[in-house]
C-alpha angles and dihedrals in degrees: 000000000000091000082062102049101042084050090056095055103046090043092085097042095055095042083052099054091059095048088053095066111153108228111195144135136209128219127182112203111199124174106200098208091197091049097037095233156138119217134191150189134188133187118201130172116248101239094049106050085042086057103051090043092054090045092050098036133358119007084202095064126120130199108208138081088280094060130096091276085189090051096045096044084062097052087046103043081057101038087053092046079059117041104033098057108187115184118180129197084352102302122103108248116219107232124231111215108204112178143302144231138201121240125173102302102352157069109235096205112199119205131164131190114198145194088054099152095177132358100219084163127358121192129188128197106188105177082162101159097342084107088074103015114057099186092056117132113196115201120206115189110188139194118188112164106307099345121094111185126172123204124193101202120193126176109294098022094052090140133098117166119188115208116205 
């Protein structure tokens, strides 16, 4: 009786604690003023990414050191092009992916955007992952000279503009 009980009791802690996942991501926005450039870096974790790259392109993808690196640089080259927007000045900056590594749980994504002479506004548009997790919160943190600004974007509010 008390192994029911206590069972039934567990039960819904435990089912609750799966349904409760975090899902966010972290970017780091640096302008290099000597190099002209924009770089950035995105942390994002393994499954999910896994998971939204399998959904847009290839259900047979996998996102580890094991996996086709040429193959998956290509889904996620495009899946990045499409999901983290930067427009500078006005103007949409292409985005140069330039490689990624594994770390613990997740991907760390490197992309860079040059010849940027001066930042007079900088906007960002990250939608990473919100496209098949609803709940996903993705954090910016930017430094751009002297100003350091953080954004917490969520679906529907994806957006964060600097004025200078």
């Amino acid at each position: 009786m008390r192994k029911v009980l206590l069972l039934f009791i567990i039960a819904p802690l435990l089912m609750g604690a799966s349904l409760h996942k975090y899902y966010l991501s972290v970017t780091d926005v640096v302008y290099d003023e000597q190099e002209k450039s924009i770089q950035m870096i995105s942390r994002l974790f393994y499954d999910d990414l896994e998971a939204v790259l399998q959904e847009r392109y290839d259900e047979t993808i996998v996102v580890d050191a094991t996996a086709n690196q040429e193959k998956l640089d290509l889904y996620l080259n495009k899946y990045l092009q499409k999901k983290l927007i930067i427009t500078v000045n006005g103007e949409k900056r292409q985005l140069q992916f330039l490689g990624k590594e594994y770390e613990d749980d997740y991907v760390v994504c490197y992309v860079e955007i040059t010849d940027i002479e001066l930042i007079k506004t900088f906007e960002i548009d990250n939608e990473l992952l919100m496209d098949l997790f609803p709940d996903q919160k993705n954090m910016v943190h930017t430094t751009i000279g002297k100003n350091k600004k953080s954004f917490l974007l969520t679906a529907g509010n994806a957006k964060g503009l600097l004025k200078f």
